[in-house]
N, C-alpha and C positions, 0 to 999 in steps of 0.2 A: 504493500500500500504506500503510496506516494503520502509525506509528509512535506509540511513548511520548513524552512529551516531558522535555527533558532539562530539569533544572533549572539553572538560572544559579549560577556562584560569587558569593557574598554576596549568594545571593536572601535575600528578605523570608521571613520562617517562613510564611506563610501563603501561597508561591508555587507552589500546585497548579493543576494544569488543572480545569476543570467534571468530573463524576465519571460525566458522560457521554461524556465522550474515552477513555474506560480501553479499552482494546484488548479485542477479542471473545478473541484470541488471540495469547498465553496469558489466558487471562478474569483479567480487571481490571488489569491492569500498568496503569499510569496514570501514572510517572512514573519520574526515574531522576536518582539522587545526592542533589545539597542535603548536609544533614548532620542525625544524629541529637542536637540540641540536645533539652535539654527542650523548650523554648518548640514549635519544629518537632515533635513527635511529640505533644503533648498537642494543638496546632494538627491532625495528622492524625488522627489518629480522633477527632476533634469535627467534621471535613469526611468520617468515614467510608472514611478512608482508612489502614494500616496497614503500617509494612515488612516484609519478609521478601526474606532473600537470603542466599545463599553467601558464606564467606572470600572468594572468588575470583572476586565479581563487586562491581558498585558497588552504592548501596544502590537498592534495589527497593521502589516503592509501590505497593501494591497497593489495589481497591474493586470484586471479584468481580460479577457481576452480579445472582448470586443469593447472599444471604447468612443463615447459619445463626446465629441467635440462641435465645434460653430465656426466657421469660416467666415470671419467681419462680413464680406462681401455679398454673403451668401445669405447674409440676416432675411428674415420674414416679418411683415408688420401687418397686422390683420388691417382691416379699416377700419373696425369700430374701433382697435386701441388708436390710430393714427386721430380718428373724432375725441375722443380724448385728451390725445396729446394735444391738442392744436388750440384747448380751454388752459393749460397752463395754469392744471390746479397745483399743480407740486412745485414745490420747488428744489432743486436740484444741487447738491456740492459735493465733493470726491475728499477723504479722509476727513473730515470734520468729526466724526465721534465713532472711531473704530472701535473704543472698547461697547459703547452704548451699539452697534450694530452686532456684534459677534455674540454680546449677553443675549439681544434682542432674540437673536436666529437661533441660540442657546434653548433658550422659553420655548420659540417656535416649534420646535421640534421636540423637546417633553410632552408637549400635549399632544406627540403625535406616536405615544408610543415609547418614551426615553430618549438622550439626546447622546450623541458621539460626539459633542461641542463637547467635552466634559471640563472641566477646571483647567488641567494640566494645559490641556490643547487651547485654550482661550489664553492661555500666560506663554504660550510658546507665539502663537501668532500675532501678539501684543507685541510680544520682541521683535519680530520679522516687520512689523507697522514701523516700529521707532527706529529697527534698521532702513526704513526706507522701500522694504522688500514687500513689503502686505499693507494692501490696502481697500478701501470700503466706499461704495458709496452710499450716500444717503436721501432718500425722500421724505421733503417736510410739507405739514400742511399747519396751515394757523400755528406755526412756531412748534410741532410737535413733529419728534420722531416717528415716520407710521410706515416707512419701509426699508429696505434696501440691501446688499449684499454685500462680500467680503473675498478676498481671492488673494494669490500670489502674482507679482509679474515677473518674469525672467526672460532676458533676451526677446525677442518678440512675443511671446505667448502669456496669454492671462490664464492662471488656471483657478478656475472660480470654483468656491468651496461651499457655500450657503447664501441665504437668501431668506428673507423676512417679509411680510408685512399685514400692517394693523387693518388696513383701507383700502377697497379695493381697489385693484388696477397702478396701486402705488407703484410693488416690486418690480411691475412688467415696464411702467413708464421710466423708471431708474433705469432697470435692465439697457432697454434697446436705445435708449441715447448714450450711456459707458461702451455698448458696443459700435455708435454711431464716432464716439469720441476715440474707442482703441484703433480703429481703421483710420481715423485722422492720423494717428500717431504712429502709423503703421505696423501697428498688430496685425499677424498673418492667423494664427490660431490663440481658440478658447477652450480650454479643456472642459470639461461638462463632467467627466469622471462617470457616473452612472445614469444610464440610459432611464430616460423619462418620458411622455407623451407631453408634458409643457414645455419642455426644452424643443421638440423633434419641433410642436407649432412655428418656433423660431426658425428652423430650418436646419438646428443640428441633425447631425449624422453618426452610426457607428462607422468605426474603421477599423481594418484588423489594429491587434497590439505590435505585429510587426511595424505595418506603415506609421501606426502613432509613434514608435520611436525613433524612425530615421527622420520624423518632422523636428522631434525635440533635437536629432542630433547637427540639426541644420540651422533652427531660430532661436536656438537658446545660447548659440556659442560665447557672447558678450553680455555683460549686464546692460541694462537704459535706461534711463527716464526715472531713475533712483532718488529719492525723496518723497513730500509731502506734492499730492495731484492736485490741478484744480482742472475745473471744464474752461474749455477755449474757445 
């Protein structure tokens, strides 16, 4: 029986298996512990690989076999969201309250079953925010937080981790103008991580885990755009 392999105490950041040992079942597990250093997390998803996991297990890396990404270019905008946007009930800003979006998306997801945002993971990507490397955006109405999401950038690609919101239509209006503004800034790819039917509306796609990593091994080669974002 095929197992994950465990990683060693005071492995090297970059001590993952080949991303063709990830287990058929549960599809992609690939690995188990290490720790969520920066270096270790910026190091996995530049090898295509991502945690998720429970309070109440150890940390879990995952690299799905099929994986659901967004091509800027290739975005989808319904029309009724497009009547929407064009009332300019939100309003719009990029890092203004990372820790209040990742709690938010925290909440979001307990009520749907328990959350994989767990502690650990909210103070690790808290770090990658103030290194510059993670960041959020926000939708506000009447001066209140009521949606928006949170993600990594490296080299061209945004790899987006979660998403919030209180009001309808908030997350989606956040969404597709971050994705109107990553193609400005010439983002080629958005990782989506697992396959969903609200993502797919946008016009994501799966793609093998082969071709997803010669993308990573093409747009991530340099860091960019390092700092605190605003929209342009």
């Amino acid at each position: 029986m095929q197992k994950p392999y465990w990683i060693p105490d005071k492995a090297k950041v970059d001590d993952f298996p080949p991303l063709e040992q990830a287990l058929q079942y549960p599809d992609g597990l690939i690995a188990i512990g290490g720790d969520l250093s920066e270096e270790r997390i910026i190091m996995a998803y530049k090898l295509g690989i991502f945690p998720w996991y429970n309070d109440n297990e150890p940390i879990l890396w995952w690299s799905p076999n099929q994986r659901m990404v967004l091509f800027p270019e290739q975005l989808k905008v319904a029309r009724s969201l497009r009547k929407i946007m064009r009332k300019n009930k939100f309003t719009l800003t990029l890092d203004q309250s990372f820790k209040e979006v990742i709690t938010a998306c925290a909440g979001f997801r307990h009520n749907q079953n328990g959350t994989w945002i767990t502690d650990d993971m909210q103070a690790a990507y808290y770090h990658l925010h103030v290194r510059g490397v993670a960041h959020s955006v926000e939708a506000w109405y009447e001066d209140n937080l009521v949606g928006g999401l949170y993600g990594i950038a490296l080299g061209k690609v945004f790899f987006g981790e979660s998403m919030f919101t209180r009001v309808s239509d908030a997350s989606k209006v956040a969404f597709v103008n971050f994705v109107w503004q990553l193609q400005n800034w010439g983002y080629e790819l958005i990782d989506c991580q697992i396959t969903s039917d609200h993502l797919r509306h946008f016009g994501a796609v799966e793609i093998p885990r082969s071709k997803y990593r010669k993308l990573l091994d093409k747009l991530c080669k340099q860091d960019r755009n390092i700092g605190r974002w605003k929209f342009e």
